[in-house]
Backbone as JSON, one array per atom type, in Angstrom:
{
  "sequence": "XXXXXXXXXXXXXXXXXXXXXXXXXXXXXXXXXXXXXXXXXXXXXXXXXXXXXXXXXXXXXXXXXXXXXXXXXXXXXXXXXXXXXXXXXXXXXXXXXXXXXXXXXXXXXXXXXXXXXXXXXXXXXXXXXXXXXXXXXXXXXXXXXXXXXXXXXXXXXXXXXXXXXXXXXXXXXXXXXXXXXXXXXXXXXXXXXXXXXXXXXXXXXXXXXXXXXXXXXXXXXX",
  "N": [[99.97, -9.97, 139.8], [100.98, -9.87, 136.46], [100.64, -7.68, 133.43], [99.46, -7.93, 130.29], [99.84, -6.75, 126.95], [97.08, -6.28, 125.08], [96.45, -4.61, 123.24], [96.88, -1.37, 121.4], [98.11, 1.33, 122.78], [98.03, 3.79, 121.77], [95.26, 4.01, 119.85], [94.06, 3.36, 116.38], [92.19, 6.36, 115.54], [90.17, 5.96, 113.79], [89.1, 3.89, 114.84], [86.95, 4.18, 116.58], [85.01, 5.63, 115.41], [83.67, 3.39, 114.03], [81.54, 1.91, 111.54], [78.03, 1.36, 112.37], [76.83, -2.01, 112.09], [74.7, -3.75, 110.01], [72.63, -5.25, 110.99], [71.82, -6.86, 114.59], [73.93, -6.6, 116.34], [75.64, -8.58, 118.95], [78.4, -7.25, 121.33], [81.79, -7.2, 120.25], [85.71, -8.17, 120.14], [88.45, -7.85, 118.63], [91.32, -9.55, 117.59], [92.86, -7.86, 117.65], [92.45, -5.84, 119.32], [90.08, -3.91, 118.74], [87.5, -2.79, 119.52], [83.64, -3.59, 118.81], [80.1, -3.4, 119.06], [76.81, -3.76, 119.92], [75.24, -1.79, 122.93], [72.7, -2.1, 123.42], [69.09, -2.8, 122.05], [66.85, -1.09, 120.24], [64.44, -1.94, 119.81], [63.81, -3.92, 121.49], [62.36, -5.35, 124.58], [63.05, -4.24, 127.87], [64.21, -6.72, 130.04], [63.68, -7.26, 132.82], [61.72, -5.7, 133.23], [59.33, -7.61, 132.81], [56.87, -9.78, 132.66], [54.66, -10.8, 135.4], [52.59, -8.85, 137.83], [52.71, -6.22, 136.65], [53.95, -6.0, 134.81], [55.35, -4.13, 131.73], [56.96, -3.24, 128.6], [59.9, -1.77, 128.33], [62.2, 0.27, 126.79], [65.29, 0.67, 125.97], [66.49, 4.16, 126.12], [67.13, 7.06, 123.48], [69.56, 9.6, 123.22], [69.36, 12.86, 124.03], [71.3, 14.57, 124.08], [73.03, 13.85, 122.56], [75.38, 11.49, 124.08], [76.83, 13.57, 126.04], [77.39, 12.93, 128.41], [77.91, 10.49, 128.9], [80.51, 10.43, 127.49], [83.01, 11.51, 128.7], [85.74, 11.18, 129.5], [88.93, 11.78, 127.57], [90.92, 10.48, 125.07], [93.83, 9.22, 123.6], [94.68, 9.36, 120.32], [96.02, 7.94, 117.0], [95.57, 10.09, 115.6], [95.25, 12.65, 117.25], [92.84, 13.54, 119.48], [90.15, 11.99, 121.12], [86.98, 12.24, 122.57], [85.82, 9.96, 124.73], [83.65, 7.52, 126.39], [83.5, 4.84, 129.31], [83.82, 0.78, 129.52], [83.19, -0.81, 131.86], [84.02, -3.45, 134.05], [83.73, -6.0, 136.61], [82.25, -4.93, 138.82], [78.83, -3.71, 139.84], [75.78, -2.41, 139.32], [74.41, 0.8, 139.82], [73.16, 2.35, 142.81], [69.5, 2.51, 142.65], [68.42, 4.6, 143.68], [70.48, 6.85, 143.38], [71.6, 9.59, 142.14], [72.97, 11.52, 139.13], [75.49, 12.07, 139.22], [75.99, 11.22, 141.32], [76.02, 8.33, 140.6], [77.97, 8.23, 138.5], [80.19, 8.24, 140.0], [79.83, 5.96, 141.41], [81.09, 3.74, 139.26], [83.3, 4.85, 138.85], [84.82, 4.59, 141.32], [84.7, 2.18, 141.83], [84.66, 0.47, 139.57], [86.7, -1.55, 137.51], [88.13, -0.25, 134.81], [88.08, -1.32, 131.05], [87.52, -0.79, 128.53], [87.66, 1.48, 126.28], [85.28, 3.68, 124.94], [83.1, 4.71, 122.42], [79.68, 5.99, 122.25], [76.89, 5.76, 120.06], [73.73, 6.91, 118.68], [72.25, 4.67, 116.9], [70.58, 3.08, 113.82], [69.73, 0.06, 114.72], [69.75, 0.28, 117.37], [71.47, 1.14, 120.09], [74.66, 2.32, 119.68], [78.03, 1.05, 120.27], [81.9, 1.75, 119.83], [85.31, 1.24, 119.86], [88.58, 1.18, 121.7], [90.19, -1.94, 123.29], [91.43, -1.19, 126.73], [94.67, -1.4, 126.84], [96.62, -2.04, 128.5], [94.73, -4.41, 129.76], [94.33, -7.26, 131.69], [94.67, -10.72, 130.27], [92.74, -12.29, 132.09], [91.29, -10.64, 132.62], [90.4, -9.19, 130.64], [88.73, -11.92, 129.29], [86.87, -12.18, 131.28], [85.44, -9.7, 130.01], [84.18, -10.75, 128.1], [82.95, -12.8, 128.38], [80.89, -12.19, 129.72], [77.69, -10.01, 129.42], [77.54, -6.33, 127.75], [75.98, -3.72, 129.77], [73.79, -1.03, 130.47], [73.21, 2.39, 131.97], [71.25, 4.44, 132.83], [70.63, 8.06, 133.73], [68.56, 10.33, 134.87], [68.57, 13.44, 134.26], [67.69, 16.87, 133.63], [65.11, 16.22, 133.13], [65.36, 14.37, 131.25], [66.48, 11.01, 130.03], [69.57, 9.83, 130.49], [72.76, 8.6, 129.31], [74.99, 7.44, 131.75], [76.94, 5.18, 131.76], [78.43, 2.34, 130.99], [78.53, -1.35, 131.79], [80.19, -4.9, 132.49], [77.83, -6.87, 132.76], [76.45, -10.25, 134.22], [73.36, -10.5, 133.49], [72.09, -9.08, 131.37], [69.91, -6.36, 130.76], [69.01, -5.29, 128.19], [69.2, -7.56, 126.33], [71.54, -8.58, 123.87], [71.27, -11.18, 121.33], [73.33, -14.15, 120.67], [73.71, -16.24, 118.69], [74.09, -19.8, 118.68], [75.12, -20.83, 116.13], [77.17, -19.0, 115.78], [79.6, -19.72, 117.67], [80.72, -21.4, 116.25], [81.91, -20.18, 113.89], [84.05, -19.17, 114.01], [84.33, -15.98, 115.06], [82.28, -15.05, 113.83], [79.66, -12.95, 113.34], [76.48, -12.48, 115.05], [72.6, -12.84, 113.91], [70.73, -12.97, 114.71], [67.79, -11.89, 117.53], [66.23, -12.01, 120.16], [63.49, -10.81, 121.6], [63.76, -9.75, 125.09], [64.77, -12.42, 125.85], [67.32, -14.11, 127.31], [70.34, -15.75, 126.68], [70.62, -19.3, 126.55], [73.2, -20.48, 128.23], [72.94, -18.68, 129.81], [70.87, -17.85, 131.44], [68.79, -20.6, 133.32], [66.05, -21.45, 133.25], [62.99, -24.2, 134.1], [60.89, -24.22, 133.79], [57.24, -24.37, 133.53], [55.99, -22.22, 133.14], [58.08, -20.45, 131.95], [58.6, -21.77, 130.12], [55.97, -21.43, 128.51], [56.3, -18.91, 127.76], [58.53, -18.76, 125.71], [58.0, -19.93, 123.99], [55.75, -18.5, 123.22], [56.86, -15.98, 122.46], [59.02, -17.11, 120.72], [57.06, -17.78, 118.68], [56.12, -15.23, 117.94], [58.25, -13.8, 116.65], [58.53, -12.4, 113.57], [58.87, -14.26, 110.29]],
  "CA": [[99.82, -10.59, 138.48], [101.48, -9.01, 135.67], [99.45, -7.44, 132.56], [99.99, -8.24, 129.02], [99.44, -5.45, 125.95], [96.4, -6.67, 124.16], [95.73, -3.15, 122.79], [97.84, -0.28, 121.3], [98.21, 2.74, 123.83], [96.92, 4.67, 121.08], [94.79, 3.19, 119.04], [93.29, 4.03, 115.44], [90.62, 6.72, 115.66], [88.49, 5.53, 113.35], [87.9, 2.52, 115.48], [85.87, 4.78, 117.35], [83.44, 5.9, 114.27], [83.8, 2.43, 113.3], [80.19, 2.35, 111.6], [77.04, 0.4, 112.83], [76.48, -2.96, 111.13], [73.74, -3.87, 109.11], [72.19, -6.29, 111.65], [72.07, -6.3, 115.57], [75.49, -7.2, 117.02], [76.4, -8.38, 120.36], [79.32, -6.69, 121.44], [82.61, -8.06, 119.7], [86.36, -8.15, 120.49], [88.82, -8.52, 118.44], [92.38, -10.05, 117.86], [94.0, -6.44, 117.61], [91.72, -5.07, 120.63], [89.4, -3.51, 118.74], [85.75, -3.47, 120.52], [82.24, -2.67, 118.62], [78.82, -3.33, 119.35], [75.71, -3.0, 120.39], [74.84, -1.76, 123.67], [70.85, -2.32, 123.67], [68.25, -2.49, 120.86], [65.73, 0.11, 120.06], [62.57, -2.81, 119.95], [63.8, -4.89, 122.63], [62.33, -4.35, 125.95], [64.36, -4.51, 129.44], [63.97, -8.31, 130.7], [63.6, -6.94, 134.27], [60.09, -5.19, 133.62], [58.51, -8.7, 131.68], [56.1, -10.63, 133.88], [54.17, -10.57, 136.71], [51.1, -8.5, 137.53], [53.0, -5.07, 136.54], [54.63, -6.02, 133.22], [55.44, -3.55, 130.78], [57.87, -2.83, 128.17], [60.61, -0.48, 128.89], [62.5, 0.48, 125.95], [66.66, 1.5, 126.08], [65.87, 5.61, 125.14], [67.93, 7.66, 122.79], [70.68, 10.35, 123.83], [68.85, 14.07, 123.46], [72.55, 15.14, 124.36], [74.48, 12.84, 121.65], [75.84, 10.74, 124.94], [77.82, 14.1, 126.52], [77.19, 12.52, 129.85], [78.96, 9.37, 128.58], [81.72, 10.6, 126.85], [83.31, 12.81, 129.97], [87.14, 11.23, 129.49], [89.58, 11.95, 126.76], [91.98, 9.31, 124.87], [95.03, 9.86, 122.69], [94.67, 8.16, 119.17], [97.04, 8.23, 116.43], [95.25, 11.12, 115.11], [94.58, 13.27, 117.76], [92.48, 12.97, 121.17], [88.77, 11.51, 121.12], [86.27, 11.89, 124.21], [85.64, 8.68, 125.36], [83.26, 6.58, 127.87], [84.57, 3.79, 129.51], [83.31, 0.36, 129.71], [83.53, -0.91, 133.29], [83.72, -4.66, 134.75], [83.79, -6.12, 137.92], [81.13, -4.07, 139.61], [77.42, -3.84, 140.08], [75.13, -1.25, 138.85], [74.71, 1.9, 141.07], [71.78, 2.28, 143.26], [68.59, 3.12, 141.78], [68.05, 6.14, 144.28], [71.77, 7.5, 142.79], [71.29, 10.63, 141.27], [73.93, 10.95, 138.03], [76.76, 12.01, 139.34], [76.56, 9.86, 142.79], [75.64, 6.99, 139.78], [78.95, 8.27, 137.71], [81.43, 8.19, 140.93], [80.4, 4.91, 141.74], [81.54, 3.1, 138.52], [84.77, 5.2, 138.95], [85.42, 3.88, 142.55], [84.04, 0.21, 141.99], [84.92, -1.19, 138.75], [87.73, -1.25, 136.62], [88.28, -0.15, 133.14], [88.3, -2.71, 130.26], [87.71, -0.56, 127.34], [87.71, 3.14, 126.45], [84.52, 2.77, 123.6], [82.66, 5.57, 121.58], [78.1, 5.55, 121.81], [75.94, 6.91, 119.0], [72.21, 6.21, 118.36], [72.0, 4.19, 115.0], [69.14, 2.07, 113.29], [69.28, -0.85, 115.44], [70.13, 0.74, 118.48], [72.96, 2.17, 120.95], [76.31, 1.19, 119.13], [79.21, 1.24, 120.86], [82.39, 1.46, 119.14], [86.27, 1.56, 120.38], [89.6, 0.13, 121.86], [90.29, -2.57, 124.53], [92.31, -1.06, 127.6], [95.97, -1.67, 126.31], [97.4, -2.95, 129.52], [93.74, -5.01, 130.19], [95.44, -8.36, 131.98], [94.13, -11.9, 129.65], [91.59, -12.68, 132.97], [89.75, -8.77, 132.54], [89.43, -9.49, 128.63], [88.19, -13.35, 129.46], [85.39, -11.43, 131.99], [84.19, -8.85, 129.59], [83.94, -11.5, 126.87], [82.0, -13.72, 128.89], [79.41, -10.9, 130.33], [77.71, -8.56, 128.54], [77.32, -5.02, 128.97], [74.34, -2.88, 129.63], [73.89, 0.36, 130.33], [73.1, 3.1, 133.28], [70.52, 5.48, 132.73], [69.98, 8.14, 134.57], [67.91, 11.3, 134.9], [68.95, 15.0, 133.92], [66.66, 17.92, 132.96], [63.7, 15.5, 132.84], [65.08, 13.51, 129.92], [67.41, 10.3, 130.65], [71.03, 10.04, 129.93], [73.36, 7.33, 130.13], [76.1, 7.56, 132.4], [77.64, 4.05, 131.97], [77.92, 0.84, 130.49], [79.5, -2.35, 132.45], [79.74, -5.76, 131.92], [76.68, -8.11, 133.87], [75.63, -11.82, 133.96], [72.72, -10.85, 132.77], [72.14, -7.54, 130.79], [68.53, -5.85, 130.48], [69.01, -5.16, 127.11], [70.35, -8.64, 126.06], [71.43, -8.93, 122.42], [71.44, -12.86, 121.74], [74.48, -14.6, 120.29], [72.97, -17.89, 118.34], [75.04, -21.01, 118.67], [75.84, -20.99, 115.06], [78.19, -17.87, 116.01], [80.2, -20.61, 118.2], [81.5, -22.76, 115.45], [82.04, -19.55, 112.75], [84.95, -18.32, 114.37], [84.28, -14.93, 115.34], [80.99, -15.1, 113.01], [78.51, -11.82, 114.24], [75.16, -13.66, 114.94], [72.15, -12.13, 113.23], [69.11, -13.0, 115.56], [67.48, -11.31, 118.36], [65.09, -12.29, 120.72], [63.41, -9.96, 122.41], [64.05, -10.26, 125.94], [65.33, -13.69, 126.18], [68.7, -14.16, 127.88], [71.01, -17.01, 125.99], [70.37, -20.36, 127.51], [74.01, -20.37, 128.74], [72.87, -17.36, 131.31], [69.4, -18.58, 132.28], [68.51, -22.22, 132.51], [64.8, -22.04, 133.92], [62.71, -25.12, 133.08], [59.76, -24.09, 134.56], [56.66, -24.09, 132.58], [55.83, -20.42, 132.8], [59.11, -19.96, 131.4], [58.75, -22.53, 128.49], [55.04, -20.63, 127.71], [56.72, -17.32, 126.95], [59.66, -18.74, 125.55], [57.18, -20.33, 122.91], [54.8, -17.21, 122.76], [58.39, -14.89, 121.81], [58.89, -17.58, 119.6], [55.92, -17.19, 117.57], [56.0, -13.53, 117.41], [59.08, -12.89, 115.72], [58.08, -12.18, 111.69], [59.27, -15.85, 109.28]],
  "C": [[100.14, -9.55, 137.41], [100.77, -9.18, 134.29], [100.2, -8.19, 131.59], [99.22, -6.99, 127.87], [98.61, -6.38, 124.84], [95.78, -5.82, 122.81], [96.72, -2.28, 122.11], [97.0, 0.71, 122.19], [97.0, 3.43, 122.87], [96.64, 3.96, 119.85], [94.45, 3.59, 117.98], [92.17, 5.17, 115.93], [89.76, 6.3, 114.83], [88.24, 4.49, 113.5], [86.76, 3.28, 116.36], [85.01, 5.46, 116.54], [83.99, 4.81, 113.6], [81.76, 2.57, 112.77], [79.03, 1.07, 111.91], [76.86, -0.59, 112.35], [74.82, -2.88, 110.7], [72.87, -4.4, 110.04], [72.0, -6.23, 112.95], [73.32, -7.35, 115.77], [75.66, -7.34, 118.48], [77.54, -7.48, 120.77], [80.78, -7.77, 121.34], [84.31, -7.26, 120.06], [87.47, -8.45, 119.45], [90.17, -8.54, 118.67], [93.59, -8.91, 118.29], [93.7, -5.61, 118.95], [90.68, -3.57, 119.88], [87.9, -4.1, 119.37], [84.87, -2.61, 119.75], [81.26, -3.74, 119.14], [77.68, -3.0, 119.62], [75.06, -2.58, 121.89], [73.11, -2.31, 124.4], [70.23, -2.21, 121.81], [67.28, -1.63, 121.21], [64.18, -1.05, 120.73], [63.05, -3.97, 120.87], [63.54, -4.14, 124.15], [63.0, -5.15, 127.26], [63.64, -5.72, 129.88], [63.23, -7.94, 132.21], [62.5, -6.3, 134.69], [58.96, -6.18, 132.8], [58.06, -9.49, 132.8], [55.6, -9.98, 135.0], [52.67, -9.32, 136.62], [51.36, -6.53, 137.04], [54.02, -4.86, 135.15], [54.35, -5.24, 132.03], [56.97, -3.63, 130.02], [58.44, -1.53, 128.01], [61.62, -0.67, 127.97], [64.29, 1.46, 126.36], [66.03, 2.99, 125.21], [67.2, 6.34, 124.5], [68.63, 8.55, 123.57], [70.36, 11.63, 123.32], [70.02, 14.9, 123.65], [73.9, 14.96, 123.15], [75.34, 12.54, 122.72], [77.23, 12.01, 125.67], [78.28, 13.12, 127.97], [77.14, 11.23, 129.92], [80.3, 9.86, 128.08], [82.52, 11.75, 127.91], [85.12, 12.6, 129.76], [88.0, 11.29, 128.21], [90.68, 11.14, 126.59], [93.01, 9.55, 123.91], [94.96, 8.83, 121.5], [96.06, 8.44, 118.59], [96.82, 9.15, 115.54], [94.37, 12.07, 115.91], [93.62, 12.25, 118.99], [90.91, 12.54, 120.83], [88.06, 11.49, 122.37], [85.49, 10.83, 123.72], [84.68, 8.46, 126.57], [83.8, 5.51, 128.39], [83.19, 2.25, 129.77], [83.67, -0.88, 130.47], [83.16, -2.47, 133.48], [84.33, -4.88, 136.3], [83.26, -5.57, 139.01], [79.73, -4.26, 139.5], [76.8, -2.51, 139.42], [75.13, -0.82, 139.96], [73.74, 1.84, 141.3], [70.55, 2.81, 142.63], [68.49, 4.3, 141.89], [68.96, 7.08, 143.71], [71.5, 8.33, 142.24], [72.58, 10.78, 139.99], [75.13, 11.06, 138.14], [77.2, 11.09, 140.32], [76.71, 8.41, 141.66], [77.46, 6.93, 138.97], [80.12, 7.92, 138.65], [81.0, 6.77, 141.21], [80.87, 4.09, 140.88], [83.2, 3.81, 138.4], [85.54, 4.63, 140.18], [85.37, 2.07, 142.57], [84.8, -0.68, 140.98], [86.35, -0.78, 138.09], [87.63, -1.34, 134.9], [88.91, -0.73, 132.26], [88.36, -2.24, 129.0], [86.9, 0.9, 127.31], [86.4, 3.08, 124.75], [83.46, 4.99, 123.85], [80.8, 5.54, 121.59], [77.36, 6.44, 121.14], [74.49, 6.43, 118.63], [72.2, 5.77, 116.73], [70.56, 3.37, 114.68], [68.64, 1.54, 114.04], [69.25, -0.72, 116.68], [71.25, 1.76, 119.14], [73.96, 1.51, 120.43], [77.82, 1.79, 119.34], [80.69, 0.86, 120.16], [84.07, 2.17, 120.16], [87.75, 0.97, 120.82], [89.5, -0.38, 123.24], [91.63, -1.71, 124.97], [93.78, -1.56, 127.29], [96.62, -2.4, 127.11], [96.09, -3.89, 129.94], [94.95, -6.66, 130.64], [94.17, -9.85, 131.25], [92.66, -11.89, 131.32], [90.62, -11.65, 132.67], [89.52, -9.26, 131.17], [88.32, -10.74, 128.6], [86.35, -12.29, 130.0], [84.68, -10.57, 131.16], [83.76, -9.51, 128.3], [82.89, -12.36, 127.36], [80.39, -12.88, 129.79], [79.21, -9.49, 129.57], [77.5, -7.55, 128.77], [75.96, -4.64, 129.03], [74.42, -1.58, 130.87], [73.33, 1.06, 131.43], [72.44, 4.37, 133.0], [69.95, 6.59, 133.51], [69.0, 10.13, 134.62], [68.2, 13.04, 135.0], [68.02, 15.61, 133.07], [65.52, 17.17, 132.47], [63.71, 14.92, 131.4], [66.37, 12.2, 130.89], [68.68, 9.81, 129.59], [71.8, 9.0, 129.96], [74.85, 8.19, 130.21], [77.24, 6.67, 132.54], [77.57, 2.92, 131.09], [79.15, -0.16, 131.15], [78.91, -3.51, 131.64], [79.25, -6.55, 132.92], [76.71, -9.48, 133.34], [74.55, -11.68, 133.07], [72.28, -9.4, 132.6], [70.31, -7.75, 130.79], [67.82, -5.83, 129.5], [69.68, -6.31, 126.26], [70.29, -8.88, 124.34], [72.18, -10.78, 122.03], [72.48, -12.82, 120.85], [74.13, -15.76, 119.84], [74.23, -18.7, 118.15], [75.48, -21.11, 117.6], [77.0, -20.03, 114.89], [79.64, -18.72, 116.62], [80.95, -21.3, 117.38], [81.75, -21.57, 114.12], [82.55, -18.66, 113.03], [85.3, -16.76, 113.79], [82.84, -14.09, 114.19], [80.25, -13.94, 114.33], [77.06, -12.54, 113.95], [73.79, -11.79, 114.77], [70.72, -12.52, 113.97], [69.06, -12.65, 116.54], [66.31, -11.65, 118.92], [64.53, -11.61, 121.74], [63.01, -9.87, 123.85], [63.63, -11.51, 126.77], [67.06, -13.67, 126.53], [69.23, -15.51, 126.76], [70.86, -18.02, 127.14], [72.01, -20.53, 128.22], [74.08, -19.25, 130.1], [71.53, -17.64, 131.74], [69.1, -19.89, 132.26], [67.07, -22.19, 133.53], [63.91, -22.86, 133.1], [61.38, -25.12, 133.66], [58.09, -23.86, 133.52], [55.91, -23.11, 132.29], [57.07, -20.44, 131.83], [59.39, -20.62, 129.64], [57.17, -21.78, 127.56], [55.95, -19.62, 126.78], [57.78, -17.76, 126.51], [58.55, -19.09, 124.35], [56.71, -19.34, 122.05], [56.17, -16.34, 121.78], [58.6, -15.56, 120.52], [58.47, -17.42, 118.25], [55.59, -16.04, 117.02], [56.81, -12.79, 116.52], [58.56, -13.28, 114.32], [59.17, -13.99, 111.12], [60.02, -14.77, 108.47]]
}
């Protein structure tokens, strides 16, 4: 199957200090192949530690490095070279046990690269900023549009680092996308629920699931 150029080779650099929005942002795409967003929020906690008899909130943590141990590959702009992370689909997260480099080789052997993107700690969170893969083929853009990313944390000098960001079904750190975004072509949606998946990626109708969907409800500030 033969690609198509959704991207320039070399792209602007200052899509990669494109700057944080005002608001939280899903992660956005656009017509030229620029890519920003948000990787995770600061006050949202990981979906995957909510419930049950061991439920806490677990918080995406800052970068005591400024993300070296993301940014490891180098990209050619039209002003000069930029180190770059990459942000990987078609793969799985790496094993938990993975230590950071076994964690870093397997997103190099597993997935394929969709977009060469920029991460800096801002207000609202981790915000990822950069260009789509130039040769990416229409099906890889479709996939990382339809799954969002989230991120690979993993443990150096007793602080934690991220080593990754792919794109999942269902992210940890999920920044919501409200249906009024749908009809306000290419509209950035401005609400956040703190870990709630979009009803398009979870559909449980269970009435545990409608409690805390209520309770979340009620908690966010009017």
């Amino acid at each position: 199957m033969s690609s198509v150029e959704i991207a320039p080779l070399k792209p602007p650099k200052d899509w990669f200090t494109q700057p944080e929005a005002d608001q939280p942002t899903p992660l956005t795409f656009t017509a030229d192949g620029q890519v920003y967003g948000h990787l995770a929020l600061y006050e949202t906690c990981h979906s995957g530690f909510q419930g049950g008899a061991f439920s806490e909130c677990v918080q995406a943590p800052r970068s005591p490095s400024n993300y070296q141990m993301f940014h490891l590959g180098q990209l050619e702009t039209t002003d000069g070279n930029v180190a770059v992370g990459k942000l990987t689909y078609g793969t799985g997260h790496a094993p938990l046990a993975a230590g950071l480099q076994a964690a870093s080789a397997h997103y190099d052997n597993t997935g394929s690269v969709g977009a060469f993107v920029r991460a800096v700690d801002g207000r609202h969170g981790i915000w990822l900023s950069g260009a789509v893969r130039s040769d990416l083929t229409p099906e890889g853009l479709r996939d990382m549009r339809a799954n969002p990313p989230s991120g690979d944390w993993r443990s150096l000098n007793n602080q934690l680092e991220l080593v990754a960001a792919l794109s999942v079904v269902v992210p940890g750190f999920p920044v919501a996308r409200p249906q009024l975004a749908l009809a306000a072509s290419g509209a950035i949606g401005t609400l956040v629920l703190p870990g709630v998946q979009d009803a398009e990626i979870v559909e449980p109708r269970s009435r545990e699931f409608l409690r805390r969907r209520r309770s979340l409800s009620a908690a966010i500030p009017k």
